[in-house]
N, C-alpha and C positions, 0 to 999 in steps of 0.2 A: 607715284606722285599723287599728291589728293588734289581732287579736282576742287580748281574753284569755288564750281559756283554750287558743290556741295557744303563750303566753308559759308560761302554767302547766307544759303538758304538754313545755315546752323544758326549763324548771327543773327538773325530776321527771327525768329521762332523762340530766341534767348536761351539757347541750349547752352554758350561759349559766347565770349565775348570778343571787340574784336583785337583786345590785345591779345589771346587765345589763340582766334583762328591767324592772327602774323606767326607766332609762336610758332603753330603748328606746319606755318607753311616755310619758314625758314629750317624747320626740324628735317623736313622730308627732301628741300632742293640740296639740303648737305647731307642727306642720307643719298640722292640721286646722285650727285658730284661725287661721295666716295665710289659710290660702287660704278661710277665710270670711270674713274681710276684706278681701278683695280683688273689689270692684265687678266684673261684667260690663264690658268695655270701656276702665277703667280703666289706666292706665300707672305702675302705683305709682313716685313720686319723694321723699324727703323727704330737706331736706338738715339738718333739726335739729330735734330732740323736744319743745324747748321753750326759754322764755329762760334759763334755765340754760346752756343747751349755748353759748348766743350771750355769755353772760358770762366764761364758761370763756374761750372765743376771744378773747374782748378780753384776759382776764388772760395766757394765753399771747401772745397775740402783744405784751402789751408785754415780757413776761418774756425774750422770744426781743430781739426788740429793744435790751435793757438788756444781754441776755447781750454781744448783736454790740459795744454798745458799749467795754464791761469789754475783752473779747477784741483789740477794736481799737487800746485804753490801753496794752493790755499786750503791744504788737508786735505782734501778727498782722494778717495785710496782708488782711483778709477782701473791702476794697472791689476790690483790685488783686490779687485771689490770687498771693500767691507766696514762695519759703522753708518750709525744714522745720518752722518753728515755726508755720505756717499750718495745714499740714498736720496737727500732733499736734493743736492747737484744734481743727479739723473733725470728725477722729476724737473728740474729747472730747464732741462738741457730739451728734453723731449718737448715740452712748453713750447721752447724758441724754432725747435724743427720746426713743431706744428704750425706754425705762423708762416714760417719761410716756407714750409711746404705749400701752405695756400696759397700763398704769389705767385710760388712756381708751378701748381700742379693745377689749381681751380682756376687761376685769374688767367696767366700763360700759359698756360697750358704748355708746357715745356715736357721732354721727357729724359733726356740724359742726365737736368737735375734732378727730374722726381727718381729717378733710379740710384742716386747718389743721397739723396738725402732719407731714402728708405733707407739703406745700408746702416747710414751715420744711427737713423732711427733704432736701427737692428740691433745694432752694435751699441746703444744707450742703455737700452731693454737689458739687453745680456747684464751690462752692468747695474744696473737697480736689480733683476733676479737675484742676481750674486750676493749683491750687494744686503740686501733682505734676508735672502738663504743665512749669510753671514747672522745677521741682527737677532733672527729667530733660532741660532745655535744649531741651524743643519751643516750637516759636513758631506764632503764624497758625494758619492750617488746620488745620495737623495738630494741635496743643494745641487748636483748639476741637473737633478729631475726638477724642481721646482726653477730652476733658474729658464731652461727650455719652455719649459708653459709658460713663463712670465712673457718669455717673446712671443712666443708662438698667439697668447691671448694678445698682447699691445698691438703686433702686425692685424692681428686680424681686426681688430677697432681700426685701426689704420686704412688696412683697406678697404672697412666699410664706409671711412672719411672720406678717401683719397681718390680709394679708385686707380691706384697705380697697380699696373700687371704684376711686375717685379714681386711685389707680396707675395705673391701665391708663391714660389720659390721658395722665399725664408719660410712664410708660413710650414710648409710642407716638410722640409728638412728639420724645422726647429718639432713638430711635433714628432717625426722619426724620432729625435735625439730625445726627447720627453721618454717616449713606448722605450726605446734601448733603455736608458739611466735607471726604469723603473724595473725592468725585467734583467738588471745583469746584478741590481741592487738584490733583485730576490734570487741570483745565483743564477737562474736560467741563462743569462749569456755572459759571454767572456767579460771579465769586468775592466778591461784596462780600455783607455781611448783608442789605442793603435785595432783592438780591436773591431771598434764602430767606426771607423775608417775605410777597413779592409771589408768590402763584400764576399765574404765567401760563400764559394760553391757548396758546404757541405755542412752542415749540422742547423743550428736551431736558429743561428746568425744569419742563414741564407733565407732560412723561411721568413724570417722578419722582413731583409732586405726583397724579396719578390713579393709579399703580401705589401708591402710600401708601394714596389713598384706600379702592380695593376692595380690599388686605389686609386694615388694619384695620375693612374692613366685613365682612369673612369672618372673621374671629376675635371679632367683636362677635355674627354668627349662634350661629357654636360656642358664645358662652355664651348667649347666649337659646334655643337648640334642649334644654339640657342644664337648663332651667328654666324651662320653657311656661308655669306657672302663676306665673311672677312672685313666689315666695315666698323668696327665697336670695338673699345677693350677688351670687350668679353674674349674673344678671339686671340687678341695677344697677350692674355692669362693664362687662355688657355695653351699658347703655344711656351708659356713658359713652366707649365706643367709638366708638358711633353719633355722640356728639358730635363727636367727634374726625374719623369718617372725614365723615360727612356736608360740611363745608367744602370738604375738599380735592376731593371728587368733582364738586358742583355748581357750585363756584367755577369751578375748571378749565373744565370743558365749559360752561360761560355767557362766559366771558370766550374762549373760542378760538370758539364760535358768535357772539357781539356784535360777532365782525370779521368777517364774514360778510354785512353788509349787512342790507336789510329782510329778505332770504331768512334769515340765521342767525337774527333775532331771532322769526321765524314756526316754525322749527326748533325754537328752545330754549324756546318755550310746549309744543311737545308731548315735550320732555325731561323739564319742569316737570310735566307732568300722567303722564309713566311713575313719573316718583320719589314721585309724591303715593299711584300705586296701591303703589307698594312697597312704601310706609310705612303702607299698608294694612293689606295682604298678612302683613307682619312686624309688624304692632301696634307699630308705631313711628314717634312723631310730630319727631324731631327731623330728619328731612329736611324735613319739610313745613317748621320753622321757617326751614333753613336757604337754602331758595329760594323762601320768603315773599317777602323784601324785592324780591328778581331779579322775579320776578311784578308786583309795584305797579309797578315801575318799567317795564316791558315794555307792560303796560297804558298805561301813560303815555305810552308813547314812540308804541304802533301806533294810539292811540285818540286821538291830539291832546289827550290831557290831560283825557277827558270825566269829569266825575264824576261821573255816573251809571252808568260805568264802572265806576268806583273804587269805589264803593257797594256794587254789583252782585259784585265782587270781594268784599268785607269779606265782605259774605250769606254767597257762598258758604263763605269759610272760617268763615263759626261756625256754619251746616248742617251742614258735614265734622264740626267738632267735637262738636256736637251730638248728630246721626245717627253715629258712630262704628260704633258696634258694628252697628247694620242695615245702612249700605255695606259694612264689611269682611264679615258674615257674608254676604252675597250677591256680593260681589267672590268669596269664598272658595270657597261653592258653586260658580262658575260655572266657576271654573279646573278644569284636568283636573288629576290626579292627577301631584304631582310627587314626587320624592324629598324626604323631610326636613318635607310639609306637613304629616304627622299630628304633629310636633314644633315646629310652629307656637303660638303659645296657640289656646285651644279656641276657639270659633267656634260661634255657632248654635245646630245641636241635640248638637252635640260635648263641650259644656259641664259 
């Protein structure tokens, strides 16, 4: 909290003024308010303030729906992007998000519509890319490669607008499908869609899919390091990172270990159990979800199916859940001294 009568003696000396030093003092008692509500251990997530926010969504998204319809009466090829009249719709359509996003996202600051009307945004983008790709005579590949950047560049002005988490997701995927579209177009990866679907364990498609993964799981750190106490977007971007990278990383390395015999699948239990201490380490639980399922099923495969296994397994993850914050605060103690861990969330007696 900034002290008073350091605001006063700013005001007095004409450093800041005093709508300034109000500014500055309303910035810091809602930065104090968040970070008292924010539990030890906790992983703040909320995707909607109340049913309000979930009515909104309904009424947008039939609203958005109605619009697609009209737009479609009236020539525009939205299902099969293509033609200049496509394109001026699109741009008309992203126009009216932007507006409606402001009310909802700057002025209310809402979040279940900002995450709905990204989407609708998302899903705009796609169709003016396409739509473009069409007008400029690209086909295949290369029109789903330019159609990708088309999103990939509009999310991210977006997000520089907006400020909603939810971005970084599309952003993130939509540049994967960019890198895939351009590299299957020059032959290096399997060119069909079912292909950039499928994360495989094994060839030039895997390396794609785990260099994707630890990206976006290094730029998911950058905004958790830059908001340890979990009170700013930054944080819930970045935990929407983690969702995003999390798949590609453990998918990948379980499916290239599960051909590997009884030996990969003895392997990718103690993969399983690095990424549970990571998601320690970094107060973050969506890896654990995301090689949840890999685990039951692995249990199942080395244990003949026992269920008391199985049991045994459940325990331990709602112990983990549980005990949270006493694992990671003594996981945390134990580790030496690395770069970056005082910019960890606090931990212990750090708190």
């Amino acid at each position: 909290m900034i002290d008073p009568q350091d605001l006063r003696t700013a005001v007095q000396r004409g450093l800041i003024t005093e709508s300034q030093a109000a500014g500055l003092t309303g910035i810091a008692e809602s930065r104090r308010q968040a970070v008292a509500g924010v539990e030890p251990g906790e992983e703040p997530f909320v995707l909607f303030k109340g049913f309000n926010e979930i009515f909104i969504v309904i009424g947008l998204s039939i609203l958005f729906m109605g619009w697609v319809g009209v737009s479609a009466v009236l020539g525009a090829e939205v299902f099969n992007p293509g033609g200049l009249d496509t394109v001026l719709v699109a741009l008309v359509t992203l126009g009216g998000l932007a507006v409606v996003q402001g009310y909802c996202t700057l002025t209310r600051r809402m979040i279940a519509p900002s995450i709905a009307l990204a989407i609708m945004s998302a899903l705009t983008a796609w169709v003016l890319g396409a739509a473009f790709a069409d007008v400029i005579g690209l086909r295949g590949l290369t029109a789903s490669a330019l159609t990708s950047a088309v999103v990939a560049a509009l999310m991210l002005l977006h997000y520089q607008r907006f400020r909603v988490p939810f971005d970084a997701a599309i952003i993130a995927t939509a540049v994967f499908s960019t890198v895939w579209s351009l590299l299957a177009g020059a032959g290096v990866l399997p060119d069909t869609s079912a292909g950039f679907l499928h994360l495989s364990g094994t060839g030039s498609l895997s390396v794609l899919s785990l260099i994707f993964g630890l990206l976006t799981f290094a730029f998911a750190m950058r905004f958790d390091m830059t908001d340890p106490l979990r009170v700013s977007t930054r944080s819930t971007t970045g935990f929407w990172l983690h969702v995003t990278a999390a798949p590609a990383i453990v998918n990948t390395v379980a499916v290239f270990l599960l051909s590997g015999g009884q030996g990969g699948k003895l392997v990718l239990m103690v993969f399983l159990l690095a990424i549970a201490l990571v998601a320690l380490a970094i107060d973050r639980r969506s890896f654990l979800v995301s090689g949840a399922g890999y685990a039951v099923w692995l249990i199942f495969e080395l244990f003949d199916g026992s269920a008391m296994v199985i049991l045994f397994l459940g325990f331990g993850l709602v112990f983990l859940g549980a005990q949270w914050e006493r694992l990671r605060s003594a996981l945390m103690r134990g580790l030496p001294d690395f770069p970056g861990k005082t910019r960890l969330p606090p931990y212990g007696s750090n708190t």
